[in-house]
Every structure is written in C-alpha cells, then in structure tokens.
C-alpha positions in Angstrom: 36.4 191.9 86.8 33.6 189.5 86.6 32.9 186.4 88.3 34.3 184.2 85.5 37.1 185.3 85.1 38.3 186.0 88.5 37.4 182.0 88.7 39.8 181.2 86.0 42.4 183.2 87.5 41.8 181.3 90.6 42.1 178.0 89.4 45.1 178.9 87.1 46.9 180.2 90.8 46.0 177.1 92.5 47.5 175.1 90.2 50.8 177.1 89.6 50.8 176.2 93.4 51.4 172.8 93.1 54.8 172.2 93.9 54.3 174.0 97.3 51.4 172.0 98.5 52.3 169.6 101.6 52.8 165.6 100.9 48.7 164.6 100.1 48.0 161.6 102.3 46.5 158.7 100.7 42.8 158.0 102.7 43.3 154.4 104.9 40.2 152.5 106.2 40.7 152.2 110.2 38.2 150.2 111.7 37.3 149.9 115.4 35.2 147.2 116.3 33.0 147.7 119.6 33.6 144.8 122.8 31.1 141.9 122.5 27.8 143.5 124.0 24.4 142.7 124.0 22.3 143.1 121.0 20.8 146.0 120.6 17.3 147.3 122.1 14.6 146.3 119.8 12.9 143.8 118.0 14.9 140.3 117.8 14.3 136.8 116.4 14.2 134.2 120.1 14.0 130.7 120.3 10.7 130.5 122.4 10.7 126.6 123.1 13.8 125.5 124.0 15.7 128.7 124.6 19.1 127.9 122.7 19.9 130.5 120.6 21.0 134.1 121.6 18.9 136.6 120.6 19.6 138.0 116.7 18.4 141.8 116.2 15.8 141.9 113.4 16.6 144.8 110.8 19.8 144.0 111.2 23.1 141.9 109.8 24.0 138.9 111.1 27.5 137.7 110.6 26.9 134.2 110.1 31.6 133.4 110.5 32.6 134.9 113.9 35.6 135.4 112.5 34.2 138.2 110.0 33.1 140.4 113.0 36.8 141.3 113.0 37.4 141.5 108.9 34.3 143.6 107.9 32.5 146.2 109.6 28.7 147.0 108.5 29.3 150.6 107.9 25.3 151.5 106.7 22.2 150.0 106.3 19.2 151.6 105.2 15.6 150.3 104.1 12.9 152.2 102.4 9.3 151.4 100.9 9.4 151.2 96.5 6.6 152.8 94.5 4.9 149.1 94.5 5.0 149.0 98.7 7.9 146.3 98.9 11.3 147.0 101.0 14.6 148.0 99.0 17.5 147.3 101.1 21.2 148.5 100.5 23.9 147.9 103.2 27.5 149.1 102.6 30.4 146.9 103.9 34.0 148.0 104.9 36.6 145.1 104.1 38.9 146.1 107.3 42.2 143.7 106.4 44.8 143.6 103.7 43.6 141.1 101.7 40.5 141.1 99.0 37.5 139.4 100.8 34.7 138.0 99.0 31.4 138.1 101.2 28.1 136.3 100.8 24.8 138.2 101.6 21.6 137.3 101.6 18.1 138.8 103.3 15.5 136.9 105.1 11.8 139.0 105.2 9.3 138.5 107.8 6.1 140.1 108.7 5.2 142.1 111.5 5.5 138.5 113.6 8.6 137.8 112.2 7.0 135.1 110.0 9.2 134.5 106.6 6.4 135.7 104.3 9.2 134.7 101.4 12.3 132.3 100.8 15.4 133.7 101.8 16.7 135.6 98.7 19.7 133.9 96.8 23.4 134.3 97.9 24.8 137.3 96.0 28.8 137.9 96.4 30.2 140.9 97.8 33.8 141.5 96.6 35.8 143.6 98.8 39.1 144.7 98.0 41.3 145.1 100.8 40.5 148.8 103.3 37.9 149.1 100.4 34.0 149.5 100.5 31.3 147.6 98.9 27.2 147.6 98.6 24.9 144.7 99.1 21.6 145.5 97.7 18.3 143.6 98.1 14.4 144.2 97.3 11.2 141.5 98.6 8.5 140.9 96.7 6.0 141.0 99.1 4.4 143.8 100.4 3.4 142.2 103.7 7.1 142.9 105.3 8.0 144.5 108.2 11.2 143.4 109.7 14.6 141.5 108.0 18.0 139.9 109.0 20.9 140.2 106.4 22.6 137.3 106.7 26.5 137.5 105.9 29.0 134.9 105.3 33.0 134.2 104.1 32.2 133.0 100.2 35.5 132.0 100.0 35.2 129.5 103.2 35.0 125.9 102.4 32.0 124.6 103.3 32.4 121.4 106.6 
C-alpha cells in the first residue's frame, strides 16, 4: 500500500470517528496581569529637571488609561530594520474583558538620546473584540532611530 493511499484511509477513519470524539472546548483568553513593579531594567525616558514623572521604559508600551492595564494585555512586540534602514514595528494586543474594546496607538521615535527625531505618528484604532487579539503596526521614516514608546489609549473614552 503506498503512502497516498494509506493517507486517505486515514483521514476517511478519523472522520468516521467523529461521533466518539470528547466535547471540543472552545479556546478562552485568560489573562494574568503581573503586581505593579518597577519598570523594567533598561533604557527609560526621566524627567531630569524637576524629577516628576516616573520613569517610562523606552521600546516599550505605555498605557496612557490606568484603567487599560487591567482590560488589555500587550501580548508581543517586536521591531526590526526595513530594506531602506527605518524601524517596522508590530505589537499584538489581547482585549482581556467581555466587551469589544476599541484602542488608540500611536509610536513616538527617538534617537539613540531619546531625542524625537519625528512627530509622533497619527492615532490609528485598534478594534478588539472581546477575549480576542488584535495587531498595531507602525514604520518611522527616519533612519536615525534607535529607541520608541507605543503609546496606548481607550478611543472610546471621552476626552476631559
């Protein structure tokens, strides 16, 4: 018997099987969301003068609505050089609720002394249905960056 079809015998056994299989489960999101530490070792933006802001982790997220720190998780985050030397960014965001969330991103590049060497890009909404995933995606212009901060916010919130 060759390869084929001992394959198609297969798959024609499996599925004559079907009413024996156990109950399939449907896949849930959990999330677990870490105690309040410290930012992470590394570069971050500080104030230097007056000392009144925390310190935010470059190449990073930043959760702009405390209350999102509990609704979304920041499941990936990757950067790479493109062909022309600028940074392509993608990010991949976990709604963790029951409800659809609609997220605004953004991305703020800065040189190797955290100088912006660019405006911040526009806001671009990230529609999350709910226990669902979603992908941010952003790419500079310049070649000159080094570092980044993903800002993230509620689009939905009303502005005060």
């Amino acid at each position: 018997m060759d390869a084929r079809t001992l394959g198609v015998l297969l798959a024609a056994s499996l599925l004559g099987l079907g009413g024996c299989t156990t109950e399939l489960r449907k896949p849930v999101v959990e999330c677990s969301f870490p105690s309040q530490a410290p930012p992470p070792p590394g570069s971050a933006l500080v104030a230097t003068q007056y000392g009144s802001i925390s310190p935010i982790p470059l190449d990073a997220v930043q959760f702009t609505d405390h209350a999102l720190t509990r609704q979304v998780a920041a499941q990936s985050l990757h950067a790479r050089r493109s062909p022309t030397n600028t940074v392509e960014l993608s990010a991949r965001f976990i709604n963790c609720t029951d409800a659809p969330l609609v997220l605004g991103a953004r991305t703020n590049f800065m040189d190797g002394s955290e100088r912006a060497v660019e405006a911040p890009s526009a806001w671009k909404n990230v529609i999350l249905q709910p226990r669902a995933m979603g992908d941010y995606r952003e790419s500079s212009l310049s070649a000159e960056v080094e570092h980044y901060v993903i800002e993230l916010r509620n689009a939905t919130a009303k502005a005060p």
